[in-house]
C-alpha positions as YAML, in Angstrom:
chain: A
units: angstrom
residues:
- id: 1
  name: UNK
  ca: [123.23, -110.96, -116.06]
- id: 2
  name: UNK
  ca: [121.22, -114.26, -115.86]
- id: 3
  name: UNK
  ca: [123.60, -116.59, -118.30]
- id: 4
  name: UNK
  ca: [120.65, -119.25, -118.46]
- id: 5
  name: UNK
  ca: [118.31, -116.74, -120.19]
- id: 6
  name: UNK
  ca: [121.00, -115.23, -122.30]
- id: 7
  name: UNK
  ca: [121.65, -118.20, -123.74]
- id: 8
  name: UNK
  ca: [118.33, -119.15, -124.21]
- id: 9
  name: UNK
  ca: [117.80, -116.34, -126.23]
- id: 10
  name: UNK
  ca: [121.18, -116.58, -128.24]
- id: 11
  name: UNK
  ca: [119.68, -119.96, -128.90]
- id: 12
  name: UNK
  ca: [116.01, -118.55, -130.06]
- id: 13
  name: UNK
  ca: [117.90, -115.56, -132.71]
- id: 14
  name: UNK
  ca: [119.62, -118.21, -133.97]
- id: 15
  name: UNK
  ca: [117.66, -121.02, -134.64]
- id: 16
  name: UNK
  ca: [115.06, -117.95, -136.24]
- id: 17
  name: UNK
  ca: [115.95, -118.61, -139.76]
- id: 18
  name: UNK
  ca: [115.43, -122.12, -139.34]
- id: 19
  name: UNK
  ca: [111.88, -121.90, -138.71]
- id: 20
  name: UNK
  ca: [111.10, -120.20, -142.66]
- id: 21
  name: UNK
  ca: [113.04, -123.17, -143.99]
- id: 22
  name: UNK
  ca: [111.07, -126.39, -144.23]
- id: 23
  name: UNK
  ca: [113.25, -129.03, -145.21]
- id: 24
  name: UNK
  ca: [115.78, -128.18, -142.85]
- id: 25
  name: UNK
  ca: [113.99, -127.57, -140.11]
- id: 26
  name: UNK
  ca: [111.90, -130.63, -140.09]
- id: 27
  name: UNK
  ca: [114.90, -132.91, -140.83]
- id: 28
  name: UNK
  ca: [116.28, -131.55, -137.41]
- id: 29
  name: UNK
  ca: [113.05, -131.98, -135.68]
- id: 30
  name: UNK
  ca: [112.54, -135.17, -136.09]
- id: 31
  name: UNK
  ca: [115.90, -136.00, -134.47]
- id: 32
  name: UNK
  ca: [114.15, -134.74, -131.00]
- id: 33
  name: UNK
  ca: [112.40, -137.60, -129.86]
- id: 34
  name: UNK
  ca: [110.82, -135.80, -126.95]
- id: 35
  name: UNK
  ca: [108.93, -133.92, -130.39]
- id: 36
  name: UNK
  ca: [108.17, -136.77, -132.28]
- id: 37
  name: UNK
  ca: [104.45, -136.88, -131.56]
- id: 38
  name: UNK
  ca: [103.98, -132.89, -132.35]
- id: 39
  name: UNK
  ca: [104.93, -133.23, -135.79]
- id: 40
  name: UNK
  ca: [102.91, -133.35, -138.79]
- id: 41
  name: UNK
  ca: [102.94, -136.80, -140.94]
- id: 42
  name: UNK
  ca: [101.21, -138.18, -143.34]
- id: 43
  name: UNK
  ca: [98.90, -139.59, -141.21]
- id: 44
  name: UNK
  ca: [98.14, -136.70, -139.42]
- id: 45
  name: UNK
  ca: [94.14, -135.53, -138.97]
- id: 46
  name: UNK
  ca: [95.04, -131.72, -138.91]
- id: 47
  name: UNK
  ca: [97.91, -129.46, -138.14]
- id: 48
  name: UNK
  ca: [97.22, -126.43, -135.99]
- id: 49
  name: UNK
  ca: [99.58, -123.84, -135.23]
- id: 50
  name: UNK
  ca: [100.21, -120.01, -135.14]
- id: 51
  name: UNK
  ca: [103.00, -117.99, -132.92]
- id: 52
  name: UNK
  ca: [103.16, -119.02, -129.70]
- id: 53
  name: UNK
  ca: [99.81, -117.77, -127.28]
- id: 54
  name: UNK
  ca: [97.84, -117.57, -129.99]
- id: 55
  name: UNK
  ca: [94.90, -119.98, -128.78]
- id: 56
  name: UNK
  ca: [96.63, -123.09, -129.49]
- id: 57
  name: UNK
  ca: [95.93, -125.04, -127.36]
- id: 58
  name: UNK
  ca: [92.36, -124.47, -126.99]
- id: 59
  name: UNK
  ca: [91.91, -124.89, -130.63]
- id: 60
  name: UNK
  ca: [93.77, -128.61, -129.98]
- id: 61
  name: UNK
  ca: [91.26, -129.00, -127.01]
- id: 62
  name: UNK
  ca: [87.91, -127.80, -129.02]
- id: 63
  name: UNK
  ca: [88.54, -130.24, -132.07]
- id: 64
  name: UNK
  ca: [90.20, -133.17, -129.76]
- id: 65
  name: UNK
  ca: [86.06, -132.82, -127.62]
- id: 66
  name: UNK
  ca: [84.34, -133.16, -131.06]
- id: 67
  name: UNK
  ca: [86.43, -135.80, -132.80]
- id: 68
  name: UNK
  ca: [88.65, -137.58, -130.22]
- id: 69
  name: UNK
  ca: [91.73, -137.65, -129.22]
- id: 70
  name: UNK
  ca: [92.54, -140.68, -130.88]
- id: 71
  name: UNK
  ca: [92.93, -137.86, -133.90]
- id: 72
  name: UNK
  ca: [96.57, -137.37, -135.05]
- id: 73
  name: UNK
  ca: [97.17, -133.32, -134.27]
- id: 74
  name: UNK
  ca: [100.20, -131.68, -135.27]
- id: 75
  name: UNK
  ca: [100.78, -128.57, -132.82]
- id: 76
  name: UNK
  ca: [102.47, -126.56, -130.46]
- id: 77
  name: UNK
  ca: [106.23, -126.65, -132.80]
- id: 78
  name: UNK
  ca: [104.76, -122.66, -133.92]
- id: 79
  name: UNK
  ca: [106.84, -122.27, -136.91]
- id: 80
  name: UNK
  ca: [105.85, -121.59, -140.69]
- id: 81
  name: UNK
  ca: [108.42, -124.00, -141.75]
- id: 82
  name: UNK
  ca: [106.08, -126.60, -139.81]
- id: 83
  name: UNK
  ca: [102.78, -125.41, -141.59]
- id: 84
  name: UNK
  ca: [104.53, -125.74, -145.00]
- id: 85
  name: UNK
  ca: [105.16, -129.28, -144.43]
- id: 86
  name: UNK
  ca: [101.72, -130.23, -143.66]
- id: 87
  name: UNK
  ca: [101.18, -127.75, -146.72]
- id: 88
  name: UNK
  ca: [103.43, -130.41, -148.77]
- id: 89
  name: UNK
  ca: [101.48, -133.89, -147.29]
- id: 90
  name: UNK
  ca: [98.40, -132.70, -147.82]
- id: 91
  name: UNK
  ca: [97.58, -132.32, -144.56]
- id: 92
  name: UNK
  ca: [94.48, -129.95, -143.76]
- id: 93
  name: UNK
  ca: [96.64, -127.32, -141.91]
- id: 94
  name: UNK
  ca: [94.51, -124.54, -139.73]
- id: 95
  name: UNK
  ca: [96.56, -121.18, -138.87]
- id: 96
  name: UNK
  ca: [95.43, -119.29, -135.83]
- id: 97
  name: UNK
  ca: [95.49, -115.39, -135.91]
- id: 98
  name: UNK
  ca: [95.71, -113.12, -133.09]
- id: 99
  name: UNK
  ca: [96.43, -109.55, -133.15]
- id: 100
  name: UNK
  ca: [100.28, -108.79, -132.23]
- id: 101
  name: UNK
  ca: [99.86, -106.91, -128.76]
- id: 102
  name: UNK
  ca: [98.40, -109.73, -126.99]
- id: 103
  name: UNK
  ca: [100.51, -112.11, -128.27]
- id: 104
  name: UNK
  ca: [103.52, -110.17, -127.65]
- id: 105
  name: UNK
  ca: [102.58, -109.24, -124.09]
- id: 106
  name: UNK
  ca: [101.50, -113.28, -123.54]
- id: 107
  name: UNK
  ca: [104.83, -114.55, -125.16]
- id: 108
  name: UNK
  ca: [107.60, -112.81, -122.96]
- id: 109
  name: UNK
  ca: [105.42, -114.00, -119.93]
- id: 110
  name: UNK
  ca: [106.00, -117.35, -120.80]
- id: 111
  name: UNK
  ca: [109.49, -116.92, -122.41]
- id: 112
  name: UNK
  ca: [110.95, -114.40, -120.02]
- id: 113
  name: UNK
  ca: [114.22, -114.72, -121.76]
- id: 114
  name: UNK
  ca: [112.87, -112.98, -125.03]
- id: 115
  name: UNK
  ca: [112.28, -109.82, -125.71]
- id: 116
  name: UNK
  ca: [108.84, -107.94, -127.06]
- id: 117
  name: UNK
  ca: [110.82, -106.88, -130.01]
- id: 118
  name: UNK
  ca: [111.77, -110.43, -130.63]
- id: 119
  name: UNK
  ca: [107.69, -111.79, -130.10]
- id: 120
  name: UNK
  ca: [107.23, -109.43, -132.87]
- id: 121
  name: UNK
  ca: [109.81, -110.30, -134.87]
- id: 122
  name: UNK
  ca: [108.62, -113.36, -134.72]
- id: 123
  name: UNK
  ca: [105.09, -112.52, -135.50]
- id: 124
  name: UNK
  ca: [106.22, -111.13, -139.00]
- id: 125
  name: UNK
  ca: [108.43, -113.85, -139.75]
- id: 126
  name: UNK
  ca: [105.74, -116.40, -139.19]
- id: 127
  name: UNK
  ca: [103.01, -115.13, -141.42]
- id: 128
  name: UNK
  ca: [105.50, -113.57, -144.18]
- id: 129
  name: UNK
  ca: [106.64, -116.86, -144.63]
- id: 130
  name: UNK
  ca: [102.86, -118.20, -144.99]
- id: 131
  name: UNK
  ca: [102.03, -115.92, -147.98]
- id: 132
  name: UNK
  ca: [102.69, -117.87, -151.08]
- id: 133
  name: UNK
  ca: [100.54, -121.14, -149.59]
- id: 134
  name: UNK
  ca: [97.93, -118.62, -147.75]
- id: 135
  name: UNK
  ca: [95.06, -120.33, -149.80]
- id: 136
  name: UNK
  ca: [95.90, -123.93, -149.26]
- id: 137
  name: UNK
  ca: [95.72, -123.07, -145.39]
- id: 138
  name: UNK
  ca: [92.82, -122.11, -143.28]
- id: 139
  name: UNK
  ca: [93.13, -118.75, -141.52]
- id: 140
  name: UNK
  ca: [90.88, -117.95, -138.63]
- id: 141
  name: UNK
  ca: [90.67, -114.92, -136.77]
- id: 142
  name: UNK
  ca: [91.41, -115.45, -132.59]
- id: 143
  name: UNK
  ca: [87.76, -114.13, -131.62]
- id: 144
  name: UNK
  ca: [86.31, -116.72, -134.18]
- id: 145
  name: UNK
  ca: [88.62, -119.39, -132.60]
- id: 146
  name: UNK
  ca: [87.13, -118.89, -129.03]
- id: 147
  name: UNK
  ca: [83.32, -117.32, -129.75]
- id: 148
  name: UNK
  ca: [82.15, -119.54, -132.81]
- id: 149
  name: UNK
  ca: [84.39, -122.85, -133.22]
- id: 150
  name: UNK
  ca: [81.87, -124.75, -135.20]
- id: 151
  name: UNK
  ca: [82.44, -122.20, -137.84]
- id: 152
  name: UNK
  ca: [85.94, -123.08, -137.83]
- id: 153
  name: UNK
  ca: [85.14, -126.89, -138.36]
- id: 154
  name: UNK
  ca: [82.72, -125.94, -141.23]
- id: 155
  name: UNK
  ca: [85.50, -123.98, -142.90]
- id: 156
  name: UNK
  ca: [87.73, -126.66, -142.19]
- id: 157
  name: UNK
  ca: [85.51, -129.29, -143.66]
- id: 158
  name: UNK
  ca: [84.72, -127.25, -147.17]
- id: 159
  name: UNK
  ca: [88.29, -126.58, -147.29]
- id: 160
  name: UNK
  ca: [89.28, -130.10, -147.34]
- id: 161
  name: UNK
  ca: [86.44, -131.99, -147.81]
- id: 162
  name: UNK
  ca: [86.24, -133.32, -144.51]
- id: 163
  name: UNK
  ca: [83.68, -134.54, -142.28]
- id: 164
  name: UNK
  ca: [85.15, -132.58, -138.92]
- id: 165
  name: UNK
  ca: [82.48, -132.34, -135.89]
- id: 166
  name: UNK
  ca: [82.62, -130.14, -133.38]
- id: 167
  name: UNK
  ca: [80.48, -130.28, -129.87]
- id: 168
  name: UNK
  ca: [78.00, -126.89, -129.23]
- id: 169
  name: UNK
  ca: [79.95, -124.36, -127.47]
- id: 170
  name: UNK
  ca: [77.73, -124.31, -124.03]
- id: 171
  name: UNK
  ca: [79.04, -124.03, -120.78]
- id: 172
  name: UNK
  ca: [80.15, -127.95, -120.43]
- id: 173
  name: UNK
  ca: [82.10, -127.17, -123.35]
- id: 174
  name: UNK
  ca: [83.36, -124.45, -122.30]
- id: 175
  name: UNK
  ca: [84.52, -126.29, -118.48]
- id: 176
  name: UNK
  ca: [84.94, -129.23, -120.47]
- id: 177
  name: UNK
  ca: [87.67, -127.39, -122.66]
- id: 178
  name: UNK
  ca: [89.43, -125.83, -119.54]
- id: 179
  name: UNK
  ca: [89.22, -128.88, -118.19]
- id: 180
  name: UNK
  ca: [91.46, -130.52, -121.06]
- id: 181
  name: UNK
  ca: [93.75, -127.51, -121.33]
- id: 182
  name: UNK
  ca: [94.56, -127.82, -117.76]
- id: 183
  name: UNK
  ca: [95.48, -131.56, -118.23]
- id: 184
  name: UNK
  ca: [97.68, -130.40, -120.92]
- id: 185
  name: UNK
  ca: [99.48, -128.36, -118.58]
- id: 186
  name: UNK
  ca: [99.88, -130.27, -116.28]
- id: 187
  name: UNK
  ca: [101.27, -132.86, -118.36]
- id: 188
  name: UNK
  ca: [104.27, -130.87, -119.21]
- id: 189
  name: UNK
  ca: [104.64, -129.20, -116.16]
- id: 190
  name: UNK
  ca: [107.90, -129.44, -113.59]
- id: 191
  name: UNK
  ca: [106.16, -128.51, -110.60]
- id: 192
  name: UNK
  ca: [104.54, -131.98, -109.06]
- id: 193
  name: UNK
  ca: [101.48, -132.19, -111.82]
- id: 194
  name: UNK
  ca: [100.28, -129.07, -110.56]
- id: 195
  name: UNK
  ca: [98.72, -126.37, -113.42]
- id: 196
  name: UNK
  ca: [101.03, -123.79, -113.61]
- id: 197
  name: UNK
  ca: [99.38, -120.77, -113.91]
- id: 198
  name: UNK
  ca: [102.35, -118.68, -115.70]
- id: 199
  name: UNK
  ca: [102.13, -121.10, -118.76]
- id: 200
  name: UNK
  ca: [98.37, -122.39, -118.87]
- id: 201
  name: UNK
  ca: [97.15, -121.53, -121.97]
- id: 202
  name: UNK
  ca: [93.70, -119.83, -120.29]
- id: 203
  name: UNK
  ca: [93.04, -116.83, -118.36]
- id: 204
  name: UNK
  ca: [94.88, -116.28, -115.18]
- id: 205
  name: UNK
  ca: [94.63, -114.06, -112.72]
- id: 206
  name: UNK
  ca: [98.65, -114.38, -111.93]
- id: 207
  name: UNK
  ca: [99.31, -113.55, -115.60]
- id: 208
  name: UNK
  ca: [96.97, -110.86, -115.43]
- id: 209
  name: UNK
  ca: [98.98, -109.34, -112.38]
- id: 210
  name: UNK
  ca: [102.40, -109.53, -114.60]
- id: 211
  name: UNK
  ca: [101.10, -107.53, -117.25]
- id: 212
  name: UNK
  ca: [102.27, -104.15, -116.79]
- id: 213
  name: UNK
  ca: [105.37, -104.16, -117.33]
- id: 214
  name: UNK
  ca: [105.24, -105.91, -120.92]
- id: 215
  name: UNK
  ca: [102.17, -103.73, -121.77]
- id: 216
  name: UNK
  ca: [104.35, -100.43, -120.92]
- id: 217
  name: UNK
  ca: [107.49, -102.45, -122.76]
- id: 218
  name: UNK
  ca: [105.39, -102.45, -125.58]
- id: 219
  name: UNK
  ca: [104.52, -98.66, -125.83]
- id: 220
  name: UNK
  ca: [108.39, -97.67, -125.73]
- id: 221
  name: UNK
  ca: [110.05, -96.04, -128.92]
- id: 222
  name: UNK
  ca: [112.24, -99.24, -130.01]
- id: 223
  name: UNK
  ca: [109.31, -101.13, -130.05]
- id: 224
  name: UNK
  ca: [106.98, -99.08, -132.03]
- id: 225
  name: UNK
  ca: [108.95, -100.14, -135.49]
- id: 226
  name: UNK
  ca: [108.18, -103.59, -134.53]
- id: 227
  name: UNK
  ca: [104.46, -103.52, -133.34]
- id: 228
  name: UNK
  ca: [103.64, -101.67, -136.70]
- id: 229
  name: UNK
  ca: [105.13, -104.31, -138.97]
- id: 230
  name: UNK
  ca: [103.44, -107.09, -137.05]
- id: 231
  name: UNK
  ca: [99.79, -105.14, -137.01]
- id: 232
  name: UNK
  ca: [100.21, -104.26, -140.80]
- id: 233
  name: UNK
  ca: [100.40, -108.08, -141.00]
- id: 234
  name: UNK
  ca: [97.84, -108.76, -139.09]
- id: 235
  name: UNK
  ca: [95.51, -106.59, -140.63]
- id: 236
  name: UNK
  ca: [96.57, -108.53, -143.98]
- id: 237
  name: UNK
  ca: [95.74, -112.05, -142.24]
- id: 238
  name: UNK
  ca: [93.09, -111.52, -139.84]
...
């Protein structure tokens, strides 16, 4: 038994609840300084966030290319109880949806101490919680995110009545993007600056060679209680 990843766990089931209740879970929050600049404020531009490998951070990169980085973003905390406080600022909140499988499969890769039952526990828990203030929010669908995101900054901007911009999605975009994402990662990484290629939120071919045995993890009987929760909720929010 690896005690470092059973505690991690232990740690992830219980702080669960937290994440549907706002008040607490932002008053604890903001006593982690190394979170401090993740968090929504008041003077926040926009709050992004969805579970965790959801096209976060390429939705941060997109909007940071077309309106600077200069531009307050709350991201990357991927709890409802974060969304709801931007909800209660007044801060133009965008929620990222991608279907459960992927996410599931993409999450235990970079969070081998979980579980695929607890990705889509998770899942549910996020967007359950989201219901009551679904049309303050802006949901976009995943393949909108990454195929069309100057749709997403036109929804954004009727939604809110801002003036968003976002840069055409050509090919330097599209390096331009990877580009940023990679900085990203290699910002937080713990391996010399390098990009580490089990956490970069793009496509890798080293993730791609780790995906069997979540994928088959995925198709077992315990999980199949799970996976139809989450897509019944997905099918609600996408």
């Amino acid at each position: 038994m690896n005690l470092r990843l059973t505690a991690t766990r232990s740690w992830h089931l219980l702080r669960r609840p937290l994440t549907r209740n706002r008040r607490l879970f932002m008053w604890l929050s903001r006593r982690r300084e190394s979170r401090a600049n993740l968090l929504v404020r008041p003077d926040s531009t926009l709050l992004i966030e969805a579970p965790m490998r959801s096209g976060n951070t390429f939705a941060v990169a997109a909007f940071w290319l077309g309106n600077g980085r200069d531009s307050h973003v709350a991201r990357h905390v991927h709890t409802a109880a974060h969304v709801l406080e931007a909800v209660r600022l007044g801060v133009p909140a965008l929620v990222l949806v991608r279907e459960p499988r992927s996410v599931a499969i993409s999450h235990v890769l970079r969070r081998p101490a979980l579980t695929i039952r607890d990705s889509l526990v998770d899942y549910v828990d996020f967007f359950t919680t989201l219901e009551n203030v679904r049309d303050q929010i802006v949901a976009v669908n995943f393949e909108t995110l990454i195929s069309d995101f100057p749709s997403v900054i036109d929804e954004l901007n009727g939604k809110y009545g801002q003036t968003f911009t976002s840069r055409v999605m050509d090919d330097q975009f599209e390096q331009d993007v990877t580009a940023l994402v990679e900085e990203m990662n290699r910002a937080e990484s713990v391996s010399d600056g390098k990009v580490d290629e089990l956490r970069v939120a793009r496509p890798s071919a080293t993730r791609q060679e780790l995906r069997k045995e979540p994928e088959m993890e995925l198709e077992r009987p315990r999980n199949q209680a799970a996976l139809a929760r989450a897509t019944a909720v997905y099918e609600r929010w996408k």
